[in-house]
C-alpha positions as CSV (number, residue, x, y, z in Angstrom):
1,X,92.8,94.3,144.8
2,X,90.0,92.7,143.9
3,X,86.7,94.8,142.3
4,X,84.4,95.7,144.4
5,X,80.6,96.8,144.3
6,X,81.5,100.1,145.9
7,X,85.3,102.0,147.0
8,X,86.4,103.7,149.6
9,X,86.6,107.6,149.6
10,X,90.5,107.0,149.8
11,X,90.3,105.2,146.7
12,X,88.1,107.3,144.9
13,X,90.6,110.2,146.0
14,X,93.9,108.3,145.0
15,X,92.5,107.8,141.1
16,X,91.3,111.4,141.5
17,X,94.8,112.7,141.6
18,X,95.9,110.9,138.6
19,X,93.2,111.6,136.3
20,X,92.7,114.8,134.0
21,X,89.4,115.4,135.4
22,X,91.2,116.6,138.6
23,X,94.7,116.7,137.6
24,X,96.8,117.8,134.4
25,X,97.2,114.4,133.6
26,X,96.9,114.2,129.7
27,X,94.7,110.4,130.1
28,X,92.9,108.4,132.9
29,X,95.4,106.0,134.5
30,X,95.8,102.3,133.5
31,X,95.0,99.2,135.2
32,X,98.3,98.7,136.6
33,X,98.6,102.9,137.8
34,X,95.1,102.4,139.2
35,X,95.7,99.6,141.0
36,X,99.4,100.6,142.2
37,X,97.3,104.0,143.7
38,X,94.8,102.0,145.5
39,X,97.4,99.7,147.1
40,X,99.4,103.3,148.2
41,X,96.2,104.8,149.9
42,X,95.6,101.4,152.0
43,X,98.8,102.1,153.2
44,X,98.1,105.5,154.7
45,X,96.5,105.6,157.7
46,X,95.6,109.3,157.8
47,X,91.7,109.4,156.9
48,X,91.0,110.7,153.6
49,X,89.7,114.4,153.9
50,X,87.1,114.6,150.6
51,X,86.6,118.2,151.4
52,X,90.4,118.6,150.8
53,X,89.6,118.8,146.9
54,X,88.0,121.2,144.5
55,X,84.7,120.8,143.6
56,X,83.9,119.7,139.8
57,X,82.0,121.2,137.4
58,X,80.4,120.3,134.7
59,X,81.9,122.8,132.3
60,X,85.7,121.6,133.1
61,X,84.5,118.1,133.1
62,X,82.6,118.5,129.9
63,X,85.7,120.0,128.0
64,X,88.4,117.5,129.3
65,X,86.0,114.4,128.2
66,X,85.5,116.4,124.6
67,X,89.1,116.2,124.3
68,X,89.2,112.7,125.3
69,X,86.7,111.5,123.4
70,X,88.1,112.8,120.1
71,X,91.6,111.8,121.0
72,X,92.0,108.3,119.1
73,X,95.4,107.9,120.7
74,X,95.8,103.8,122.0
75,X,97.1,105.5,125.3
76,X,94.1,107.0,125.8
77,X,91.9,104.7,128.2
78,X,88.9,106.9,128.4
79,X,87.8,105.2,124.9
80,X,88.8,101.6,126.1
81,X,86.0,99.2,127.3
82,X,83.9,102.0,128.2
83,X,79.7,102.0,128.6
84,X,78.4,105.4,127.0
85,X,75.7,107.1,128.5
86,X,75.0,110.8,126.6
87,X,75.0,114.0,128.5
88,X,71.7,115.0,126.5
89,X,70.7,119.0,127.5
90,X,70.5,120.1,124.1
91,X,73.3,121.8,122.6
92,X,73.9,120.6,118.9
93,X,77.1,119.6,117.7
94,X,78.6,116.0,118.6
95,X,77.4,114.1,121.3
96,X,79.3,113.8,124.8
97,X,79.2,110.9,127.0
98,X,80.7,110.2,130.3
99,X,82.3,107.4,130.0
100,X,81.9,104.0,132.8
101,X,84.0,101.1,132.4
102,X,81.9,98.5,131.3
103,X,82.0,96.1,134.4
104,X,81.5,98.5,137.0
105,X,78.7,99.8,135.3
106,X,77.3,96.1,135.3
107,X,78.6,95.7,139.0
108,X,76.4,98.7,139.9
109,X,73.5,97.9,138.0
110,X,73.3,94.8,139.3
111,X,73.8,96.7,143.2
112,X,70.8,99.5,142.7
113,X,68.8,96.6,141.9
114,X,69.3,95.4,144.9
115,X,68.5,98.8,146.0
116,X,65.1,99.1,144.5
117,X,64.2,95.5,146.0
118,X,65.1,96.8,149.2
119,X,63.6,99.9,148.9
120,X,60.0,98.1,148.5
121,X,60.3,100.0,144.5
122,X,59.8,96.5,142.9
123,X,59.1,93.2,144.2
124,X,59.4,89.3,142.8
125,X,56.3,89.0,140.4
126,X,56.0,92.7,139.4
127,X,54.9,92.9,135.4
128,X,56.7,95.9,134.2
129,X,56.2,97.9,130.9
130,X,59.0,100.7,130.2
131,X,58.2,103.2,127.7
132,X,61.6,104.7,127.8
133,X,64.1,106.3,124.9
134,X,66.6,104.0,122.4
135,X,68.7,104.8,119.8
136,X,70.3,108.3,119.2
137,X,73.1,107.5,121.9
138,X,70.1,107.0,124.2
139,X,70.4,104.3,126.9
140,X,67.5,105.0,129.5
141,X,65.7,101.7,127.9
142,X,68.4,99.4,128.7
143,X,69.8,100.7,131.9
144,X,65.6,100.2,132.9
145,X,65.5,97.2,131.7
146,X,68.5,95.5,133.2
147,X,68.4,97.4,136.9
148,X,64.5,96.4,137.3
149,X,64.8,92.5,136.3
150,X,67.9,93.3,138.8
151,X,65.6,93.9,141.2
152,X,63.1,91.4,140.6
153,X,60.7,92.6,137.8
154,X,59.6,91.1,134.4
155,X,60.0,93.2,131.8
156,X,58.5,94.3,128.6
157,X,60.1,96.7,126.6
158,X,58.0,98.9,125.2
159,X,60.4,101.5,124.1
160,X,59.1,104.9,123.1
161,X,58.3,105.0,119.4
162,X,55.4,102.3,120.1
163,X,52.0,104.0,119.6
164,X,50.2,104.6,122.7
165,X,47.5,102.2,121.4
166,X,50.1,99.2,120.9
167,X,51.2,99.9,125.0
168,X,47.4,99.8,126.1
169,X,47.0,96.9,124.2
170,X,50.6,95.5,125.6
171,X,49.0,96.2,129.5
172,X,45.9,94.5,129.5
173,X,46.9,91.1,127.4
174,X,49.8,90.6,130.0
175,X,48.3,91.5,133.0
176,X,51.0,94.6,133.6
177,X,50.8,96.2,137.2
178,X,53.6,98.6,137.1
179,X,54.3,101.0,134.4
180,X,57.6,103.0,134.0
181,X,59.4,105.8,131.7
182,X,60.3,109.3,131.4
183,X,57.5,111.4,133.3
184,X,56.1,112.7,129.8
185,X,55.8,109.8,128.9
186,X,53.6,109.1,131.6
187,X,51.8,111.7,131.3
188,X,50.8,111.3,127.5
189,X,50.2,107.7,127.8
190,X,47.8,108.8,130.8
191,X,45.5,110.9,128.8
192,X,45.4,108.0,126.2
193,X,44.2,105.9,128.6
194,X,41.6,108.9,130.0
195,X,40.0,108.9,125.8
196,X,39.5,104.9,125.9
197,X,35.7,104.7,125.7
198,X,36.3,100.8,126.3
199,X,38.8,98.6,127.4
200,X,39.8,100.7,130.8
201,X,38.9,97.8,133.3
202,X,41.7,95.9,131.6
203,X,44.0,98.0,132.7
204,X,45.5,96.9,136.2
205,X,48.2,99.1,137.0
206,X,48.9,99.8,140.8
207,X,52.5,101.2,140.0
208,X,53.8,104.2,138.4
209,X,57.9,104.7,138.2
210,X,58.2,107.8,136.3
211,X,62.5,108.8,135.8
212,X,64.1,112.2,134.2
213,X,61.4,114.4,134.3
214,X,59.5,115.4,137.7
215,X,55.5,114.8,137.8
216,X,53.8,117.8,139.1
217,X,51.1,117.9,141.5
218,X,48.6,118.8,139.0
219,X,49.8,115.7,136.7
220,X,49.7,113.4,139.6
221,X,46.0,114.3,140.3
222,X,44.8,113.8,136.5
223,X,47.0,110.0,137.0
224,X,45.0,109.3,139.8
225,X,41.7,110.3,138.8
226,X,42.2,107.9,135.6
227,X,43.8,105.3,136.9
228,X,43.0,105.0,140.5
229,X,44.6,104.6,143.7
230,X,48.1,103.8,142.1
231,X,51.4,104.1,143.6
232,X,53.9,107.0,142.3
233,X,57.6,105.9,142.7
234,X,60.7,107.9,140.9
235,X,64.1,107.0,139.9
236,X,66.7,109.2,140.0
237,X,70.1,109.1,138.2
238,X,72.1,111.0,135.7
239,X,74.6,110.5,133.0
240,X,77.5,110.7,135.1
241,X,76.8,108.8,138.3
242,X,74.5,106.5,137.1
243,X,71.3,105.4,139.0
244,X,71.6,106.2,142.7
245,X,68.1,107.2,144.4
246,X,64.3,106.0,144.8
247,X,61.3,107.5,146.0
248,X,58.7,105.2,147.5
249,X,55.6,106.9,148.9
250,X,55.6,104.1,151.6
251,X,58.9,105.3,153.1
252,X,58.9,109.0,152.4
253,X,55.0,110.1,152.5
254,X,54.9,113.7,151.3
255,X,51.7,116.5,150.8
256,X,50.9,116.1,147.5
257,X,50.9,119.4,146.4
258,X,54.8,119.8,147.8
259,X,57.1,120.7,145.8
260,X,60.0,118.7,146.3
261,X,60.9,114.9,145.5
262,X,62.0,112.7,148.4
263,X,64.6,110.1,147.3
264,X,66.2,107.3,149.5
265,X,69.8,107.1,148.8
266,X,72.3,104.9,149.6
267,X,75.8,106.3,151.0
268,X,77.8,103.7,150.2
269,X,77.5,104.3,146.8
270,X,77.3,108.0,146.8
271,X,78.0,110.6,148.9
272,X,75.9,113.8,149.0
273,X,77.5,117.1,150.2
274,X,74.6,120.5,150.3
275,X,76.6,123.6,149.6
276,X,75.9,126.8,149.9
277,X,73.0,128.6,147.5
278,X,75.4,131.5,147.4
279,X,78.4,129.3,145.8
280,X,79.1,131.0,142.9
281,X,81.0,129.7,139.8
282,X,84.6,130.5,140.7
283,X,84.4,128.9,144.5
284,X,86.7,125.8,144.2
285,X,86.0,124.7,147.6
286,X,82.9,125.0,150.0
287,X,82.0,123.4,153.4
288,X,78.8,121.5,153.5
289,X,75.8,122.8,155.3
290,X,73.9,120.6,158.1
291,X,71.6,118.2,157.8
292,X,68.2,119.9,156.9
293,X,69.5,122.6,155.7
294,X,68.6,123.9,151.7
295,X,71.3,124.5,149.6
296,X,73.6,123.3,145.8
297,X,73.9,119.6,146.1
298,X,77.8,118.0,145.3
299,X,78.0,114.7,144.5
300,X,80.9,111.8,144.6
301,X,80.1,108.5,143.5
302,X,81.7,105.3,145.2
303,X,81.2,103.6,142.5
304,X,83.0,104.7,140.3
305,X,86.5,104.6,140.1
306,X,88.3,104.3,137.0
307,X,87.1,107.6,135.8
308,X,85.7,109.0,139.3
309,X,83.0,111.4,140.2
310,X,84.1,113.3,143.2
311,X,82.5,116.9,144.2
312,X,80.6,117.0,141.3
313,X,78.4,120.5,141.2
314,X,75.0,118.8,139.6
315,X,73.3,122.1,140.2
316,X,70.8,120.6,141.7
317,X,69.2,122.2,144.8
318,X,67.7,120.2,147.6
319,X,68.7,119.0,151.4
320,X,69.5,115.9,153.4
321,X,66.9,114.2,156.3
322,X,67.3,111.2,158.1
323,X,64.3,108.5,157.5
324,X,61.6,108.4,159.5
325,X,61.2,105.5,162.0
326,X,58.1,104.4,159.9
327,X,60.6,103.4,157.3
328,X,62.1,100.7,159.6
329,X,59.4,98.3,158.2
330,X,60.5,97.8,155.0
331,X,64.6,98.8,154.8
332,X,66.8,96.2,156.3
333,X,68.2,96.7,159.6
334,X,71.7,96.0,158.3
335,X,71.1,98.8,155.8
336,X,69.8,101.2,157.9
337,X,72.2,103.5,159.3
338,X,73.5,104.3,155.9
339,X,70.5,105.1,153.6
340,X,69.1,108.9,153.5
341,X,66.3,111.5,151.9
342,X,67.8,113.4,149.3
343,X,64.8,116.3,149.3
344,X,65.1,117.5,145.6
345,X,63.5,121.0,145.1
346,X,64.6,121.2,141.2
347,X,67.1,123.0,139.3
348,X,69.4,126.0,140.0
349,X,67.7,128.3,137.6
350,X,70.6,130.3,136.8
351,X,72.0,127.8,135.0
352,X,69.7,124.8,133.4
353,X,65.8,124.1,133.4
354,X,64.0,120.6,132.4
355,X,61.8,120.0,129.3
356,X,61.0,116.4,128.1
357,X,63.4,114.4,130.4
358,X,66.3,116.7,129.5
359,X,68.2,119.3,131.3
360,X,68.6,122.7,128.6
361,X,71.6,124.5,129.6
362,X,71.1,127.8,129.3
363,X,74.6,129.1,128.5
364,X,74.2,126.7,125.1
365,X,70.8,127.8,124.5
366,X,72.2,131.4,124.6
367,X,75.2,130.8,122.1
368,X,72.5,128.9,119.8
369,X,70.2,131.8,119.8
370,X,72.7,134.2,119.3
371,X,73.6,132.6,116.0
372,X,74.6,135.4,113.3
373,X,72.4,133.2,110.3
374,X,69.8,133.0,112.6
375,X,69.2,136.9,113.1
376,X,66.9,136.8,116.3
377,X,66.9,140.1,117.6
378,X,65.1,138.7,121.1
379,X,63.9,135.8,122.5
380,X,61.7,134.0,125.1
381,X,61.3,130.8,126.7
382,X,57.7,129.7,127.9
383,X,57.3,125.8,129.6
384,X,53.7,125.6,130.2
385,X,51.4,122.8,130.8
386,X,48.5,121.5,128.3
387,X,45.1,120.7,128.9
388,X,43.2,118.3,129.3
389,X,46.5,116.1,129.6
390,X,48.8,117.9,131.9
391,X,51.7,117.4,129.4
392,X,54.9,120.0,129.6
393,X,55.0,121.9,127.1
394,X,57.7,124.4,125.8
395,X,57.5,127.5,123.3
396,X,60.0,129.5,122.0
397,X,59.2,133.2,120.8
398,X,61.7,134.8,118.6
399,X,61.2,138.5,116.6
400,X,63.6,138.1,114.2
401,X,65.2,140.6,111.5
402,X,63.9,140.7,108.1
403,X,65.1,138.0,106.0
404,X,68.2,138.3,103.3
405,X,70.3,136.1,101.6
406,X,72.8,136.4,104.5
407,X,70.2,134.7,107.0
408,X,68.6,131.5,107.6
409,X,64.8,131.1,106.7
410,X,62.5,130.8,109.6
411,X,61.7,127.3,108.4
412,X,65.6,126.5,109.1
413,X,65.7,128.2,112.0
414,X,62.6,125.8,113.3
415,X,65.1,122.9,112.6
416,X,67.8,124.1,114.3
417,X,65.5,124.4,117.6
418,X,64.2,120.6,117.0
419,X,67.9,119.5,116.7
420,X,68.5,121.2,119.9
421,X,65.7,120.9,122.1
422,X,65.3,117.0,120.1
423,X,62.1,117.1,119.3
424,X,60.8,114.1,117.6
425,X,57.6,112.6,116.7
426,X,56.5,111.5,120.2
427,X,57.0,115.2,121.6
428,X,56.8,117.5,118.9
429,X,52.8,118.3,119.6
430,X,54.5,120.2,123.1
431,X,57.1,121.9,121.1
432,X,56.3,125.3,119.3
433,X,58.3,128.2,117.7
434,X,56.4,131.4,117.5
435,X,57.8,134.4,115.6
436,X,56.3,137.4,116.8
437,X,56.6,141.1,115.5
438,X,57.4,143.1,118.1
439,X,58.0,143.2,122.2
440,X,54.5,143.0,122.9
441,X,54.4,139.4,121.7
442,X,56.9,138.8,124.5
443,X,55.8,138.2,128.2
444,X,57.3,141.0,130.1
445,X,58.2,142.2,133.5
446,X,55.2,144.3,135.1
447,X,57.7,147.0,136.6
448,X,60.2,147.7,133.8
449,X,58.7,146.3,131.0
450,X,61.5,143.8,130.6
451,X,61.2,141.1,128.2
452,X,61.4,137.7,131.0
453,X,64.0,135.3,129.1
454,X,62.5,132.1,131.2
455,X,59.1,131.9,132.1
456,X,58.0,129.1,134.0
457,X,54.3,128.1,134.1
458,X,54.6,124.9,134.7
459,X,55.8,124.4,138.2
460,X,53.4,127.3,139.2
């Protein structure tokens, strides 16, 4: 069969079965296997019944590709041909990727493209400058890069270790109207711009298209009130299923002060299932809610096949709407009856929160912190906001035992937080590590005086 942009669920299900992700295969099948299983499934007429398999999640899928990464072995295929895209989350140790063969990751680059045309994101003739992440296993730059000349853009690549000064200067001598990188990023360059005491008019931006991190209402405000009446769009993706959703405030208008993202997404390329909020970590199976309804969003990607996404638990929590008719205007008519909102409310808290583009586990921030050298006897996580500039900012509070020979300075233990949280020079003015000497440098509960492990100030 020949490749296609996008494959069938019965596909998607037939690889499933033979791969360690979902089976007890010990590697992802070949060409030939792959191949041979897509032939068998054309030959069954029964439709395929996706609800018929376990969910995923990412703690299985995270410790069969650790073992396949590190597993040399020319029969494994997981390493062959293979575009890496890191998990990121903070964590330490070595880095994990999922891994895409190389020309379907190009085959659906080259389709969301496409998508963002169609979706009105970017149109022939847009200047774009992306102030997105490179190096350190990072590949947000390129994927940007290549999925926005895809869809039509020109595009400079700013990268994010250019000063904020260079990337003013970058905007105004090439006439850039649309502007794109990881919301922080946004943010920061944003209260650059608001300092400029000359130079400002230059600046003709009528796009925003912030990725990884969501823009609060407040931080949408202070964007608008120095730059103007710009358009905010988003891109959505993640390390697993690649790029997959838009949000354009001509198709999905919103309140500004709501609290939820509205993303167009395509299901021929991805199907999104909303389970249950009270699906708890051992459920293997669930039944999807309606349309409308709020609940943990599964995801299985059609475009990937030779190591699929099928059911995958993103913990995630948001709900499915059809587009309104308004929308009509700008999406095709032949694509029409297969695109939908994916409303995104945020994380599931019991599990992960988002600082700086990256999704902090907290099972991993929990083992880190409980480090024996480290000898924290309690801790506290604070995201916040700064002023004037809206930025998110994050602060850890520790009280720590006294120091001996058996335990790590503070000074080490600071360093072990950067490596985790990957704090580098363009972020580490919104990181801090406060040592405190006893509970009441902690920010407790007002009923039993319990030390609050997350607090969150920054969607509030």
């Amino acid at each position: 069969m020949a490749p296609s942009l996008t494959y069938s669920v019965a596909d998607v299900l037939a690889v499933a079965k033979l791969h360690p992700f979902y089976s007890d295969s010990q590697y992802p099948p070949d060409d030939d296997t792959i191949q041979k299983a897509r032939e068998q499934a054309a030959l069954t007429f029964k439709e395929a019944d996706l609800q018929a398999q376990p969910l995923l999640r990412k703690k299985h899928l995270y410790t069969v590709v650790e073992r396949l990464v590190g597993d040399a072995s020319p029969q494994n295929t997981y390493r062959h041909n293979v575009y890496t895209s890191t998990t990121g989350g903070g964590g330490g140790g070595n880095s994990l990727f999922f891994a895409t063969d190389v020309m379907e990751n190009r085959r659906h680059r080259a389709n969301f493209g496409t998508f963002l045309r169609n979706t009105g994101v970017i149109q022939r003739g847009d200047w774009v400058l992306t102030t997105h992440n490179a190096g350190d296993l990072y590949r947000s730059l390129d994927l940007m890069l290549e999925v926005l000349e895809n869809a039509g853009g020109t595009l400079l690549a700013a990268g994010n270790r250019m000063p904020s000064s260079k990337v003013v200067e970058l905007l105004q001598t090439y006439h850039v109207n649309t502007l794109t990188g990881d919301g922080s990023q946004i943010v920061q360059l944003v209260q650059y711009i608001s300092t400029m005491t000359t130079g400002r008019d230059k600046i003709k931006l009528e796009k925003i298209i912030y990725t990884s991190e969501a823009l609060n209402s407040v931080q949408k405000a202070h964007i608008y009130t120095v730059l103007g009446p710009v358009k905010i769009f988003s891109v959505i993706g993640s390390a697993e299923a690649g790029p997959y959703g838009a949000s354009n405030p001509d198709l999905t208008p919103v309140d500004p002060s709501a609290s939820y993202t509205d993303f167009v997404v395509d299901t021929r390329t991805n199907l999104f299932e909303i389970l249950p909020l009270s699906l708890s970590e051992s459920d293997r199976f669930a039944s999807p809610l309606p349309e409308g309804e709020t609940g943990i969003i599964a995801q299985t990607s059609l475009a990937r096949l030779r190591n699929p996404l099928v059911r995958y638990v993103t913990s995630d929590i948001g709900s499915l709407h059809r587009l309104p008719e308004q929308a009509r205007d700008i999406i095709p008519e032949k694509d029409w009856p297969f695109m939908r909102i994916l409303r995104l409310q945020g994380r599931d808290s019991r599990f992960s929160f988002t600082w700086d583009g990256e999704y902090i586990e907290f099972d991993k921030l929990k083992k880190l912190m409980s480090d024996a050298s480290f000898g924290v006897l309690q801790w506290q996580v604070i995201l916040d906001k700064m002023e004037p500039s809206k930025e998110a900012s994050i602060e850890i509070r520790m009280l720590c035992a006294e120091r001996n020979e058996t335990l790590l300075s503070r000074q080490e233990v600071v360093h072990h937080l950067h490596e985790f949280f990957y704090v580098y020079s363009s972020n580490e003015h919104r990181f801090r590590a406060t040592f405190v000497d006893d509970l009441d440098g902690f920010e407790r509960s007002e009923t039993g005086r319990k030390v609050i492990k997350f607090v969150d100030r920054f969607t509030t």
